[in-house]
C-alpha positions in Angstrom: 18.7 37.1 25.1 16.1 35.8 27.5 13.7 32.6 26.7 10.0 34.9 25.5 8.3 31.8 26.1 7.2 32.2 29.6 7.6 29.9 32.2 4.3 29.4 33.9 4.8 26.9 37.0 3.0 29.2 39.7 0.0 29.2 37.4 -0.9 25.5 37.1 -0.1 23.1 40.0 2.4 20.6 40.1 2.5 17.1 40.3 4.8 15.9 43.2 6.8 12.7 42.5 4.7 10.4 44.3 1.6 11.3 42.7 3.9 10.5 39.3 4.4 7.2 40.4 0.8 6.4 41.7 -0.8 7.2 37.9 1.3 4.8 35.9 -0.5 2.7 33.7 1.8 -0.3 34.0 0.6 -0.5 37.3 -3.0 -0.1 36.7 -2.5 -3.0 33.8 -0.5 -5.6 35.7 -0.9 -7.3 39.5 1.5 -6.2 42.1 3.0 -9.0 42.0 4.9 -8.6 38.4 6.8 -6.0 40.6 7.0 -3.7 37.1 8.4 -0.5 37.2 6.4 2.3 36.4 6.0 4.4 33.1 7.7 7.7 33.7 5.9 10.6 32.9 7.5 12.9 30.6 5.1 15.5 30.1 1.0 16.8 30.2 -1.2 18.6 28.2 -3.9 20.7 29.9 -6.8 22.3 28.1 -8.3 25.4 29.6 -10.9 27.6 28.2 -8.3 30.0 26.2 -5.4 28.0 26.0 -3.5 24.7 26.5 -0.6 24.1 28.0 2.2 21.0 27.5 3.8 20.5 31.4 7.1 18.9 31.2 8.6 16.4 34.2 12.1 15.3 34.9 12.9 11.8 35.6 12.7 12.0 38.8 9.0 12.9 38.3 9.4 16.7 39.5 7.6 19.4 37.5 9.8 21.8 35.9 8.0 24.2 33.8 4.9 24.5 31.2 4.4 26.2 27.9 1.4 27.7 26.3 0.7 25.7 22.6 -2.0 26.3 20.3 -5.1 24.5 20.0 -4.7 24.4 16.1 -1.2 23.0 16.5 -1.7 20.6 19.1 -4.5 18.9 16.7 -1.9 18.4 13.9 0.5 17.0 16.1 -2.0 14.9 17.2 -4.0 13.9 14.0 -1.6 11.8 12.1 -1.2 9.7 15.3 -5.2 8.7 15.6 -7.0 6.0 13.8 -10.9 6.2 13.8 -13.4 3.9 12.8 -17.2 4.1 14.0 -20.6 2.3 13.3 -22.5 5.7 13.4 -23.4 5.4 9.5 -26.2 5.8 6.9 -28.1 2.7 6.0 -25.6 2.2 2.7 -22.3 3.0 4.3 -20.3 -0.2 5.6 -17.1 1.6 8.1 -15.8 4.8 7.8 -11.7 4.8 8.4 -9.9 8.3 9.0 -6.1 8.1 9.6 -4.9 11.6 10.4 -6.6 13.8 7.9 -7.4 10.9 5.4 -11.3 9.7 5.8 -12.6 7.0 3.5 -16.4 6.0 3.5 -17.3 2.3 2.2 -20.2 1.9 1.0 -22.4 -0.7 -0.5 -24.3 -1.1 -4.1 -27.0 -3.8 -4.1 -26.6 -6.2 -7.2 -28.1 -5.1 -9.8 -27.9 -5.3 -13.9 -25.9 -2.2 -15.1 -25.8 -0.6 -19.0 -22.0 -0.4 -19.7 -20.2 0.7 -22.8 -16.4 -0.3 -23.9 -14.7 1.7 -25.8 -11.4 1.1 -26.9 -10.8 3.3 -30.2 -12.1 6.8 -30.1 -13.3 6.2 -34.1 -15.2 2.9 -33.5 -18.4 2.9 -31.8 -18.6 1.7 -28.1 -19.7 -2.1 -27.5 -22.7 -1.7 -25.0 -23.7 -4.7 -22.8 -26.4 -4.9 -20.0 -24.7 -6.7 -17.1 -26.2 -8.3 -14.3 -23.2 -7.4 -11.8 -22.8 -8.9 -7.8 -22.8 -6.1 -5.1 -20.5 -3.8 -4.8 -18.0 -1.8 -2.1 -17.0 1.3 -3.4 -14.7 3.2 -0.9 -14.1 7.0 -1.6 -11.6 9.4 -0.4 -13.1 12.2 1.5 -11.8 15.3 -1.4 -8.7 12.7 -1.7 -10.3 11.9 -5.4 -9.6 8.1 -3.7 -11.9 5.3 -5.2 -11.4 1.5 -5.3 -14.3 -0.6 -5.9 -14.1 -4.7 -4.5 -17.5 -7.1 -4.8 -19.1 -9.0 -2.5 -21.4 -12.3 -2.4 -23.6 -11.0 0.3 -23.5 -7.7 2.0 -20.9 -7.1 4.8 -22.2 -6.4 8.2 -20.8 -2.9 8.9 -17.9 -1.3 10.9 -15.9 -4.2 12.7 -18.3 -6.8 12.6 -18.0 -7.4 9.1 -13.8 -8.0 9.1 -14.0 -11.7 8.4 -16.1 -11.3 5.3 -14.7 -11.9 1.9 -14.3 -9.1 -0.7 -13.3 -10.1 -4.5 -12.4 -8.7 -7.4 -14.7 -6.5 -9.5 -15.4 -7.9 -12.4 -15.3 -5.1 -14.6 -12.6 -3.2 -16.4 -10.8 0.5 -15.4 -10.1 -1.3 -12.2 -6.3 -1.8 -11.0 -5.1 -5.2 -9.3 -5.7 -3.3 -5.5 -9.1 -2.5 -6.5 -8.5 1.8 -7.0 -10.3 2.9 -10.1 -8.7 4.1 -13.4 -10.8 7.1 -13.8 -9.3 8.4 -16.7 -10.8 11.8 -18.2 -14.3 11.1 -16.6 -16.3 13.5 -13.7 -16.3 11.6 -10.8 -18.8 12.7 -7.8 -17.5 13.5 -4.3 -20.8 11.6 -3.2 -20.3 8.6 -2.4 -24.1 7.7 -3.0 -23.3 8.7 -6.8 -19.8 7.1 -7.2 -21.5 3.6 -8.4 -23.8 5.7 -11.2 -20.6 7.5 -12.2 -18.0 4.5 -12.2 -20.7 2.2 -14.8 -21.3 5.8 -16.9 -18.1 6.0 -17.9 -16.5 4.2 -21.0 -14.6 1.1 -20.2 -11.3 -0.1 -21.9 -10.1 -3.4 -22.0 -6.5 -3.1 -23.4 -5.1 -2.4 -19.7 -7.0 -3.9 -17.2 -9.4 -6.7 -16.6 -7.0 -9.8 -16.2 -8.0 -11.8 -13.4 -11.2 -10.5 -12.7 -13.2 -14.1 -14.2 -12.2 -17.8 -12.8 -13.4 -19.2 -16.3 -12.4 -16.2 -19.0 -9.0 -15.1 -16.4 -7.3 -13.6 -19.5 -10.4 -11.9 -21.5 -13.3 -10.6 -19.4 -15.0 -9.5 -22.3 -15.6 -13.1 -22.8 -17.6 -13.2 -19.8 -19.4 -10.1 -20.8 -20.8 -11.5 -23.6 -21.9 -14.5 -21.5 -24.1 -13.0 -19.3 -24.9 -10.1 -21.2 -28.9 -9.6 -21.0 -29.2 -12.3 -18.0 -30.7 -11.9 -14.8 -27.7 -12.6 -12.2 -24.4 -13.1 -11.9 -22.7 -16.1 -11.5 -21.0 -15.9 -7.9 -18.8 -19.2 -8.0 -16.9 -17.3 -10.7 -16.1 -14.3 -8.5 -12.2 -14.3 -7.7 -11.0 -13.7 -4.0 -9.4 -10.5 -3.3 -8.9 -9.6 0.6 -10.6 -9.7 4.0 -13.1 -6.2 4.9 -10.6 -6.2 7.6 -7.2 -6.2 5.6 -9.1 -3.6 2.9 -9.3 -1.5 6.9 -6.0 -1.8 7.6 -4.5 -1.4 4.0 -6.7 2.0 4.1 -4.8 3.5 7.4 -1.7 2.9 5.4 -3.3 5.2 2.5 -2.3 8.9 1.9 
């Protein structure tokens, strides 16, 4: 039986060998003088109005034939591949990171004092506290149900700029040692401008996590809790370094 894929070289011109060996990058990137050979081109997709094509080459740079693909298979080929970060973001949002068809927005909560309950036995009442709490990075999964939450002594600058600065710990509980949030049973927004009302709504626990969240209280956060409960700021020195804005990036492209 024949190939049905049809072969379509009269259709789209050809790229002769030379032409091959002018357009390779390692040339365009290094003097003449490195004498480096060029990158062989193996194959070209075209985009027309209706259709795109992949064009294949032999080593010798000589086009042998092209096949139609689909647009909506050529973007998942490509999708995984691509890493995207831009600037273009509302006044609260910090980067925006999309590695193939996971996006995560980072955005920031001010510092601010927050009601909080913990619960830890469904037949005993929760302990509420009014916490003055240092701001905040939240960083949601676009319909992923992703959310890790870091703090912050100041307020990053956003997209790349802000890689150097310093994220820490949250000091509260329901958060894991990488910073993603133990939602438990609770409703949790797909907004990330609600994710910080939702995330101090819920109860807190304190039989699982909350170690290492508190310089002076590193084994019982609580204890902090009741320190500052009622008080007007939080007290930065005790904040405990987490990662970089710029390794929370990278970690996130790693994310599925």
């Amino acid at each position: 039986m024949s190939d049905p894929t049809p072969h379509i070289a009269e259709d789209i011109p050809s790229i002769d060998a030379t032409s091959v060996e002018e357009l390779s990058p390692f040339e365009f990137a290094l003097p003449a003088e490195c004498e480096a050979k060029s990158d062989r081109l193996c194959f070209t997709i075209s985009c027309h109005e209706e259709m795109a094509y992949v064009r294949r080459y032999r080593a010798d740079g000589a086009f042998t034939a092209a096949r139609p693909i689909d647009f909506g298979d050529l973007v998942a080929i490509l999708a995984p591949e691509v890493d995207i970060d831009t600037d273009l973001l509302p006044t609260d949002a910090l980067f925006y990171v999309r590695r193939g068809r996971a996006e995560f927005d980072a955005v920031w909560v001010a510092p601010r004092r927050w009601d909080v309950l913990v619960r830890d036995r469904l037949e005993r009442p929760p302990r509420a506290y009014r916490l003055p709490l240092p701001g905040l990075v939240f960083v949601c999964g676009r319909g992923s149900g992703f959310l890790a939450v870091y703090a912050a002594a100041e307020r990053p600058q956003p997209g790349p700029r802000g890689d150097a600065a310093q994220l820490y710990h949250c000091p509260a509980f329901n958060v894991h040692d990488n910073g993603t949030v133990c939602k438990g049973y609770h409703h949790f927004s797909d907004d990330p401008a609600r994710v910080a009302d939702d995330f101090f709504g819920s109860y807190f626990a304190t039989e699982i996590t909350g170690r290492g969240r508190s310089r002076r209280h590193p084994d019982d956060l609580e204890a902090l809790w009741r320190e500052i409960d009622g008080q007007e700021n939080y007290p930065l020195a005790d904040l405990v370094p987490h990662m970089a804005v710029g390794e929370l990036r990278r970690w996130l492209k790693g994310v599925r």
